[in-house]
C-alpha positions in Angstrom: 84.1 137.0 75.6 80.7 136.7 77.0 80.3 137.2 81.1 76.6 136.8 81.7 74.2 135.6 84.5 72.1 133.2 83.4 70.0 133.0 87.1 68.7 134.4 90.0 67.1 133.3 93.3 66.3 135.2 96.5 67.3 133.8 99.9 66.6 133.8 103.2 66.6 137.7 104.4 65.8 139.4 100.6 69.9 138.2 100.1 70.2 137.5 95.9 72.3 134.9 94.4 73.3 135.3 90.9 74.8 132.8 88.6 75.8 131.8 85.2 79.8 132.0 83.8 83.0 134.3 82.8 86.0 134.1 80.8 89.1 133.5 82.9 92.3 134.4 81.9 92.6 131.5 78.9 89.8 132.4 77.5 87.2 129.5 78.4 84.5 130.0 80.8 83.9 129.3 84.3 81.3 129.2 86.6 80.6 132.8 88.5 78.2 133.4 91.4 77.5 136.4 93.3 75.4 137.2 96.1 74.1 140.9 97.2 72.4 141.7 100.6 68.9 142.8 100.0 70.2 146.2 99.0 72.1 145.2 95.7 75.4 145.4 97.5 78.3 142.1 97.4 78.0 140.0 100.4 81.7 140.1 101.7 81.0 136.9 103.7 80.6 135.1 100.4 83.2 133.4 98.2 85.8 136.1 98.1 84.4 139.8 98.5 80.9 138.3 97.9 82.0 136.4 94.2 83.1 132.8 93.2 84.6 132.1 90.0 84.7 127.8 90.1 87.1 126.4 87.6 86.7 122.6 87.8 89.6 122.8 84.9 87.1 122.3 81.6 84.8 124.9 80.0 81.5 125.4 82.0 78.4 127.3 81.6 75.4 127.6 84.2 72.0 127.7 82.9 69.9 127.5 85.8 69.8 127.3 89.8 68.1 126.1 92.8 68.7 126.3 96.6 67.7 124.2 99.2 66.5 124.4 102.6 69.9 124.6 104.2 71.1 126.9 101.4 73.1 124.9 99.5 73.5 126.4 96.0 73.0 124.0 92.9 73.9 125.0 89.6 72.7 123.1 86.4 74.7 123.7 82.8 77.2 121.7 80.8 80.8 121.0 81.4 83.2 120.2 78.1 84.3 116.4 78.6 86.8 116.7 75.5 84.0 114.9 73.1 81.1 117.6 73.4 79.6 118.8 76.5 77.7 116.5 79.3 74.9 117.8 81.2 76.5 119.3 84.8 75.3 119.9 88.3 77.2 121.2 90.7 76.9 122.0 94.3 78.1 124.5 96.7 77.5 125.5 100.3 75.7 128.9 101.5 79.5 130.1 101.7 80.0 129.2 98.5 82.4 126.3 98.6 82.0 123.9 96.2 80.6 120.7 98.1 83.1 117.8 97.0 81.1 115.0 98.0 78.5 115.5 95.7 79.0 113.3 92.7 82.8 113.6 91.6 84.1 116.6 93.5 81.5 118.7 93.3 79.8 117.7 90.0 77.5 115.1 88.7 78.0 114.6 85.0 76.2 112.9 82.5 77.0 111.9 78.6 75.0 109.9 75.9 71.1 110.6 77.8 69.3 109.6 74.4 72.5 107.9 72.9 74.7 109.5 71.1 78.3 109.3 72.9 80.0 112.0 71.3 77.0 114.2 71.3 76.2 117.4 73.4 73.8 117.1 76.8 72.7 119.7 78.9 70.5 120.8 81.6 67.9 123.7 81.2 65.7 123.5 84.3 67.0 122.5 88.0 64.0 121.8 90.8 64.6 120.1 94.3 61.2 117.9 95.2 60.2 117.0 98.8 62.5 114.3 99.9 65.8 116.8 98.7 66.5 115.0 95.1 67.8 117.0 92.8 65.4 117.1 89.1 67.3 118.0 86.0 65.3 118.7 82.7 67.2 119.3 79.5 68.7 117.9 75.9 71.1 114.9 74.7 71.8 114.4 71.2 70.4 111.2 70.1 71.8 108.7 67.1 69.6 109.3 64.4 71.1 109.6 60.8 70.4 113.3 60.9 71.5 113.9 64.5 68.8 115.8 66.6 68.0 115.8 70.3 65.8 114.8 72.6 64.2 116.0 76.0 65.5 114.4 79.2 65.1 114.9 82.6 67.2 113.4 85.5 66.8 112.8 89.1 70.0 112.9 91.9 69.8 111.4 95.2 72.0 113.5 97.0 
């Protein structure tokens, strides 16, 4: 199994959020973030003991992260919908709770970007512009013969 972070932003104070996935205990991966006070040591008043492991019950992985103004955590990967994985971003507070009311308890998902409905998307690159819209960039699997992919990049009004 591979645990890994995959990101890294600093916060308000030096405070560092980490993110990417982990195994659980059946073996498929879930989202893990961390977050350290300014000296490298796990914020307590974060998740639990200064980690959250999210399972949102399929296989997720985290490739990238932004936080906004109010320091709300967003978290761009891919989620497993059971035909291939869909491009995922997912939001949680500064406390890290996962913020149900964005998109479908916590996740916007998206399948078949450049076609293909049983192909894999994902996001790469997360950015929040001026008016607080989320701005995915990243790959769907398109429907030529020889399947490829192409680039995409997505926009969520929160």
């Amino acid at each position: 199994y591979m645990d890994t972070f995959q990101a890294v932003a600093i916060v308000g104070g030096g405070s560092i959020i980490a993110a990417g996935f982990a195994a659980n205990a059946t073996g498929d991966y879930d989202i893990l973030i961390a977050k350290y006070s300014d000296a490298g040591v796990l914020d307590n008043s974060f998740g639990t003991n200064g980690i959250v492991m999210y399972d949102g019950g399929n296989l997720e992985y985290v490739t990238c992260m932004a936080i906004d103004g109010s320091g709300n955590i967003y978290l761009g990967g891919a989620v497993d919908s059971g035909s291939g994985f869909d491009a995922g971003c997912w939001k949680f507070d500064s406390t890290g709770s996962i913020v149900s009311a964005f998109g479908t308890g916590g996740l916007f998902s998206h399948d078949a970007a450049a076609g293909a409905t049983n192909g894999d998307d994902a996001v790469f690159g997360i950015a929040i512009d001026l008016s607080g819209n989320i701005v995915l960039t990243g790959f769907s699997t398109n429907t030529d013969t020889t399947p490829n992919s192409d680039m995409v990049t997505w926009r969520i009004t929160p």
